[in-house]
N, C-alpha and C positions, 0 to 999 in steps of 0.2 A: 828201306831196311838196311841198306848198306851203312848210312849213316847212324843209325840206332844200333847195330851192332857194333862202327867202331866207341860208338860212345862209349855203351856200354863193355869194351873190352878192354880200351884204354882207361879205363876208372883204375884200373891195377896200379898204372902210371901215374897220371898224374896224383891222384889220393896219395899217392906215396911221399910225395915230399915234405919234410921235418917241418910241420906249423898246426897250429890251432886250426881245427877242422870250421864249418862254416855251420854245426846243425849244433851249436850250443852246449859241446861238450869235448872233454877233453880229445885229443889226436889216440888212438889204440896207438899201442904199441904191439911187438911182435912178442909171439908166446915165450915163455923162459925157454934158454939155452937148452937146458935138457929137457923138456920135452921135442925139441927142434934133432937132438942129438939123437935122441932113441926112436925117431921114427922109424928107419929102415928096420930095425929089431923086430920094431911092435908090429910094423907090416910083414913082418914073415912069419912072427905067431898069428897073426890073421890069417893066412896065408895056409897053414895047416890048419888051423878050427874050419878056414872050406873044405878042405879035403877031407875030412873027419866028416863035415854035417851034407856030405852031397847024396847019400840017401834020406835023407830029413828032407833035402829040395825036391824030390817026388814027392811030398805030400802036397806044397803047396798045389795053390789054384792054378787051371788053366785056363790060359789064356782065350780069346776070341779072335784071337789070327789078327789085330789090326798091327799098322806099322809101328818102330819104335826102332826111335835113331837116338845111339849111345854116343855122345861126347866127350874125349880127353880130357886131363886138366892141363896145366903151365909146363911144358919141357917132357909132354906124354906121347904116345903113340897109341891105334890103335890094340896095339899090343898089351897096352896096361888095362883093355875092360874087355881083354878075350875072354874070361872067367866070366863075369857078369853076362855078357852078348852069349855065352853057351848056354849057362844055365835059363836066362831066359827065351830064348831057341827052342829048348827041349818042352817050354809048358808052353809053345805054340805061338810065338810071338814072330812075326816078321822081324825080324831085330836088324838093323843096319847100323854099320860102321862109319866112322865121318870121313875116311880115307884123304884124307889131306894130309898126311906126314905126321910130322911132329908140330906140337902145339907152343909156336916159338913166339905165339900174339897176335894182335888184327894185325896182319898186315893186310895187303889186299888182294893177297890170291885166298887168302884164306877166308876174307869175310865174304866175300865174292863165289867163292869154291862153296861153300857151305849151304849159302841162298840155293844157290844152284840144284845141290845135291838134296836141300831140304827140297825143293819145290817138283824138284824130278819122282820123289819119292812119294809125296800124297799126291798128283797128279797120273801116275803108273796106279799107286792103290787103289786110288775114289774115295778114302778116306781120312780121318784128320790122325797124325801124329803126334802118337806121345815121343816125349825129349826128356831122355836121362843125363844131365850132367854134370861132370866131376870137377871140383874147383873152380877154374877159369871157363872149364866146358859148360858147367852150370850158368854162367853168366850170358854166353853167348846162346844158351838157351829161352833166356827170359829175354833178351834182346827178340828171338825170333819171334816168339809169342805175342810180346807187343805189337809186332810190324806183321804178323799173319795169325790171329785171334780163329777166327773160323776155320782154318788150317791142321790151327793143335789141340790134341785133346788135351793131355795135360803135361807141366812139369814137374819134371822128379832132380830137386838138386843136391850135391853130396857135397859137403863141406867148401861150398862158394860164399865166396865174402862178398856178396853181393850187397852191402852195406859201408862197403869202405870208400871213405870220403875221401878230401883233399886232406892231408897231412896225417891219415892213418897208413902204419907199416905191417909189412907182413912179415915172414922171412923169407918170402922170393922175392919181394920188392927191389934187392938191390939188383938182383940180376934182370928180371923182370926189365927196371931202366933203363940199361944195357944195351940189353936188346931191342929196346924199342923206343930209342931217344925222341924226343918231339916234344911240342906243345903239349900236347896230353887236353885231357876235357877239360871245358871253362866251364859248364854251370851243372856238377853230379849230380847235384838233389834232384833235377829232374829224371836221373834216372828212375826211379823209384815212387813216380807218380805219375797216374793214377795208377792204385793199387793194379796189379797183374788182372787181366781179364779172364785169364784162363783158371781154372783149378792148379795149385799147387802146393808141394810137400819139399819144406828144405828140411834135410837129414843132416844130423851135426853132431860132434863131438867135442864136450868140454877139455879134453885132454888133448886137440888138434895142436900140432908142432909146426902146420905155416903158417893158419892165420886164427886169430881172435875167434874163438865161438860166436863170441855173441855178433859177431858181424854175418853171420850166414844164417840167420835166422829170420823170420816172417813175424810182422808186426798182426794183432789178433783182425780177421776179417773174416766174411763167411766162408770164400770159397779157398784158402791158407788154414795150412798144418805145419807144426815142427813134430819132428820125430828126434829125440835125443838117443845116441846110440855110443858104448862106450869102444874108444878104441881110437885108432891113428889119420891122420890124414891121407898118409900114402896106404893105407891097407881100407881105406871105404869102399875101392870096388869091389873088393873079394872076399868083405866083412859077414859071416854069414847073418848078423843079426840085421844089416844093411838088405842085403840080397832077400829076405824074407817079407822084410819091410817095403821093398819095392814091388815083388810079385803081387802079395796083398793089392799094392794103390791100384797096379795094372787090371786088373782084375776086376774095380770095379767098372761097371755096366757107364757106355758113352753118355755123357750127357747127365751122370748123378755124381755126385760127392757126399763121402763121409769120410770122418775123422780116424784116423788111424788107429784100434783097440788092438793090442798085441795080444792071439792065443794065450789062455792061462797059463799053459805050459812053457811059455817062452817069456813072460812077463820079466821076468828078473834081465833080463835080455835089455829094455830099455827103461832108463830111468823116466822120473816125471819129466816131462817138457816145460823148456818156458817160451814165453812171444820176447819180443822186439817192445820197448817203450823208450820212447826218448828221457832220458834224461841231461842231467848238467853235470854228472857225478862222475863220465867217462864209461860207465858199465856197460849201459846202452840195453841191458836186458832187466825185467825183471822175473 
């Protein structure tokens, strides 16, 4: 696990550097400047539409008490999914914190710290762990998943670029480097095969200011969903069309999957979705 997690953590890394990616299509580049610019804004009008819709969060479903450990994104703290971890709290969820600091990269207290804290926590329950995570937290999600399948119920990720190869950029990329100089992964494509064992739903936003939509998206399989939802990167966890969308998955019954159907009345909430297809064109979605 330890090594499948830094692979997959350091994908941010190495995928970052300036060349033609290896899966037959152009390198992503990072979103335009202003949407990169207006994130803090559009996250603080998120930011109020929770506050506004946290009577609408009693309607949702409740939960079945199983565990569910919340993940940071890139340069986050637990502090950025205390919105999210309350709201799902209150409709019965065991919800846990990753409590490891700030989310500065694999390094090795943290891909270590993490194993740890995952394996303390369905070990204490007797049951399998769903894994909410946000950008980079997302990633380190689907790492566990791989390396303890019978472990997790499912994952829920929120604008992870879970798709980014060698010489695709984000806009934390450069700092991202930085901070975490080294080799970086020699062979990514295997991150992303074989398909996830577990059930899983990436949540995303075409309008995303760190990284390419279409890199945090699920290619079409039986037990993968994308959930398109409009709005920012830094405002996914406290998004309420987001936080709706995740009660729903949790929600359903261990051991079954269906595809995410947004209430009538909340419809205009998410646009249509698309999957993952490889192309040669650079889109990478269709």
């Amino acid at each position: 696990m330890v090594d499948a997690a830094r692979m997959a953590a350091t994908s941010m890394t190495d995928i970052a550097e300036p060349r033609t990616n290896g899966q037959g299509r152009r390198a992503a580049r990072p979103p335009s400047i202003l949407l990169g610019a207006l994130e803090q804004q559009r996250a603080l009008a998120e930011l109020v539409g929770f506050g506004v819709s946290l009577p609408l969060f009693r309607l949702m479903p409740t939960g079945d008490g199983h565990p569910v450990l919340v993940l940071p994104g890139f340069m986050a703290d637990d502090a950025s999914t205390m919105a999210l971890r309350s709201v799902l709290r209150s409709r019965g969820y065991r919800v846990h914190r990753w409590g490891l600091g700030r989310n500065l990269g694999p390094r090795a207290s943290v891909v270590d710290g993490l194993v740890g804290r995952f394996d303390a926590i369905h070990r204490q329950s007797g049951r399998p762990v769903s894994l909410v995570g946000w950008s980079l937290g997302g990633i380190y999600a689907r790492a566990l998943a791989r390396s303890r399948p019978r472990a997790v119920r499912r994952v829920i990720t929120l604008g992870s670029p879970f798709r980014m190869r060698r010489g695709d950029r984000s806009n934390a990329s450069r700092l991202f480097d930085r901070l975490n100089p080294g080799p970086g992964l020699r062979d990514p494509l295997a991150l992303e095969e074989p398909p996830l064992p577990v059930p899983s739903t990436a949540i995303y936003t075409r309008t995303d200011g760190v990284a390419r939509w279409h890199l945090c998206i699920e290619a079409e399989r039986p037990l993968a969903e994308n959930i398109e939802v409009r709005g920012s990167h830094c405002g996914l966890g406290h998004n309420p069309a987001v936080i709706l969308a995740i009660a729903d998955r949790l929600a359903q019954p261990e051991g079954t999957f269906r595809r995410f159907r947004p209430p009538r009345a909340a419809a205009a909430l998410y646009p249509r979705p698309t999957w993952w297809r490889d192309v040669t064109d650079g889109a990478g979605a269709a």
